[in-house]
VEXVO-288135 format. One line per field, with one value per residue (C-alpha): residue number from 1; chain; x, y, z negated; residue in three letters. Coordinates in steps of 0.1 Angstrom, whole numbers, padded with zeros to 4 digits. Layout:
pos = [NUM;...] $
unit = [A;...] $
X = [X;...] $
Y = [Y;...] $
Z = [Z;...] $
code = [ALA;...] $
***
This chain:
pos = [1;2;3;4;5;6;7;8;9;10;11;12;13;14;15;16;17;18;19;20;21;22;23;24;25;26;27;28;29;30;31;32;33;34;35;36;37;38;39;40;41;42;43;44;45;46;47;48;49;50;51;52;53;54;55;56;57;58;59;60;61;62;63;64;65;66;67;68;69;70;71;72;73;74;75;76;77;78;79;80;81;82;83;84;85;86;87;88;89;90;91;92;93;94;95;96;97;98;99;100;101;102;103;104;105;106;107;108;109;110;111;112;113;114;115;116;117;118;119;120;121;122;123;124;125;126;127;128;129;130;131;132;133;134;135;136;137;138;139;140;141;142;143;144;145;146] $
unit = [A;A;A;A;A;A;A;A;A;A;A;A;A;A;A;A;A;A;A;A;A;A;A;A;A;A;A;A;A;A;A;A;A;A;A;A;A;A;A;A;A;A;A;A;A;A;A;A;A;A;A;A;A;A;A;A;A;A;A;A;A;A;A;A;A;A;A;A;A;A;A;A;A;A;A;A;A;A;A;A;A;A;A;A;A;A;A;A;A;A;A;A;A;A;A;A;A;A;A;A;A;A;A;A;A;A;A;A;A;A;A;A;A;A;A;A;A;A;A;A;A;A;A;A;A;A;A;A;A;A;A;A;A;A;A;A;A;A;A;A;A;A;A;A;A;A] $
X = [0191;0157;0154;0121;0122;0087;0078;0082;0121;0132;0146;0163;0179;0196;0209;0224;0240;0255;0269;0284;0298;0273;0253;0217;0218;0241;0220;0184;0213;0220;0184;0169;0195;0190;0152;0157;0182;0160;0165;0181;0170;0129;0126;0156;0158;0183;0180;0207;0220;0244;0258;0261;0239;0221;0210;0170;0137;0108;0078;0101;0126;0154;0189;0201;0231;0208;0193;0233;0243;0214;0216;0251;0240;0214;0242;0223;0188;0163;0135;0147;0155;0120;0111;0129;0112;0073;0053;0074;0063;0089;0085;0108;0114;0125;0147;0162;0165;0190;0207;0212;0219;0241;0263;0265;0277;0297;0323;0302;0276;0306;0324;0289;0283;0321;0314;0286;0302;0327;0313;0317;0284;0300;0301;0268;0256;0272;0257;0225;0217;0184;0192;0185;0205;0191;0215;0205;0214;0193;0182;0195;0158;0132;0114;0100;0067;0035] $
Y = [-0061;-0044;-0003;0009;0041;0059;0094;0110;0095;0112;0142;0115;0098;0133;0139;0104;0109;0141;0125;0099;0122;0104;0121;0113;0101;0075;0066;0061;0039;0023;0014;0006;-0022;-0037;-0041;-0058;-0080;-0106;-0101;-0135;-0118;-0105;-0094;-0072;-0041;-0011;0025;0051;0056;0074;0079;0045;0018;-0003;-0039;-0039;-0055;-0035;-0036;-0046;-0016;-0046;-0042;-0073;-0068;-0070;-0100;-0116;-0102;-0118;-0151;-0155;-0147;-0172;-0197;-0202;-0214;-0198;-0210;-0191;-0159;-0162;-0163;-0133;-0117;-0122;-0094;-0080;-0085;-0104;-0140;-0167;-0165;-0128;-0141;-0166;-0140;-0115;-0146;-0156;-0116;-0120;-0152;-0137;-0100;-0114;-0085;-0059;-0069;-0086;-0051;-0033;-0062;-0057;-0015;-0020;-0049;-0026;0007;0022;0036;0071;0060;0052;0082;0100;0076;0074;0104;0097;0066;0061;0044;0026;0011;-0011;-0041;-0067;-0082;-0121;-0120;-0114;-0133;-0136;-0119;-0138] $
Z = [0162;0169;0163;0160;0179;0168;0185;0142;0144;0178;0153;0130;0159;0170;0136;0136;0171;0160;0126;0148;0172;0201;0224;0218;0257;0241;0216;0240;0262;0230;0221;0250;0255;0220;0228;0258;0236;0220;0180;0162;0128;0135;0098;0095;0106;0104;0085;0082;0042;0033;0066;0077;0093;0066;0073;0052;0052;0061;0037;0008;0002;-0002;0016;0030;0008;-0023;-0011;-0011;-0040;-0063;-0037;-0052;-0086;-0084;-0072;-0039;-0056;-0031;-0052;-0079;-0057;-0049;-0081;-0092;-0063;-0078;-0073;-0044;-0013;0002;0023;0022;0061;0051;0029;0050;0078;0056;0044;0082;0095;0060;0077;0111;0098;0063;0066;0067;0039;0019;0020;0006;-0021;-0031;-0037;-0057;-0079;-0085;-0097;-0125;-0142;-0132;-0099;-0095;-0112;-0081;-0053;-0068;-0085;-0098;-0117;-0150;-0175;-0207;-0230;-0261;-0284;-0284;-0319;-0322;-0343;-0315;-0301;-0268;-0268;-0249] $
code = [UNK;UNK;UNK;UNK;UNK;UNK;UNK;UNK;UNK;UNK;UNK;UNK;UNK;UNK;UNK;UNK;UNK;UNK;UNK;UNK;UNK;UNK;UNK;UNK;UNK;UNK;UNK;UNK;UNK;UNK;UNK;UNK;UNK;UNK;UNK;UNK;UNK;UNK;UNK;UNK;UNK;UNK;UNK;UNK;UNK;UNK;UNK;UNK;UNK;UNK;UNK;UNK;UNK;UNK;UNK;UNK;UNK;UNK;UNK;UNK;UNK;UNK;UNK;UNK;UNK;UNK;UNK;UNK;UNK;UNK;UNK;UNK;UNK;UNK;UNK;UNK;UNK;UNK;UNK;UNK;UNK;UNK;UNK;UNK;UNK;UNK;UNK;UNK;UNK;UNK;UNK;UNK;UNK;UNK;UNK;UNK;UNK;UNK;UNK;UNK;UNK;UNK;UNK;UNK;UNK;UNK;UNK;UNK;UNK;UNK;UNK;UNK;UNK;UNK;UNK;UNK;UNK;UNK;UNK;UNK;UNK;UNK;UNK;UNK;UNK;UNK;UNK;UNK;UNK;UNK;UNK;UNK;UNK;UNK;UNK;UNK;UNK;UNK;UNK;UNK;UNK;UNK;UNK;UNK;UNK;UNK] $
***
């Protein structure tokens, strides 16, 4: 797994040591051996939400878990999931690279897909505080507009 380690995330990187009760010597140890570790998954990268390590794709704003979660919904149709995906900019090697990071790490991102499933419109009101609700009933009589 590649970090990027950028001069303007030095102060981020000592916040996340001290929220995982690491010293930040343990976290340049930790870095510095993952980029000498060639990365099996080149378009996946990690960011720290909520506390905790997330798997994403950079450019995209997509968490690997998202990318399961509507993989399975699409019953494993990656032309589809493309599809869905117009007008984002996301490749299909992307794709294929959370899918693959997906495989490798299934506990992990099965255990994030699993919360989510599960919430409760409460719940997410609480984890994402910003989001915005719409409700409505579609009429049976409309038709799909041009």
């Amino acid at each position: 797994m590649a970090i990027d380690a950028k001069p303007s995330g030095v102060s981020w990187w000592r916040e996340y040591a001290t929220r995982v009760h690491r010293s930040p010597e343990d976290i340049d140890q930790i870095m510095r051996g993952g980029a000498r570790t060639p990365n099996p998954y080149p378009h996946v990268r990690l960011r720290l939400v909520h506390g905790k390590s997330e798997p994403f794709l950079p450019g995209t704003g997509l968490a690997v878990w998202e990318i399961v979660l509507l993989w399975r919904d699409y019953e494993g149709d990656l032309d589809a999931l493309m599809n869905h995906f117009a007008g984002i900019p996301i490749t299909r090697a992307q794709v294929l690279d959370a899918l693959a990071y997906a495989s490798t790490h299934r506990n992990e991102i099965d255990a994030v897909v699993s919360e989510v499933e599960g919430m409760t419109e409460e719940r997410m009101r609480k984890r994402f505080p910003c989001i915005r609700v719409i409700t409505f009933d579609p009429d049976p009589t409309d038709q799909p507009h041009p």
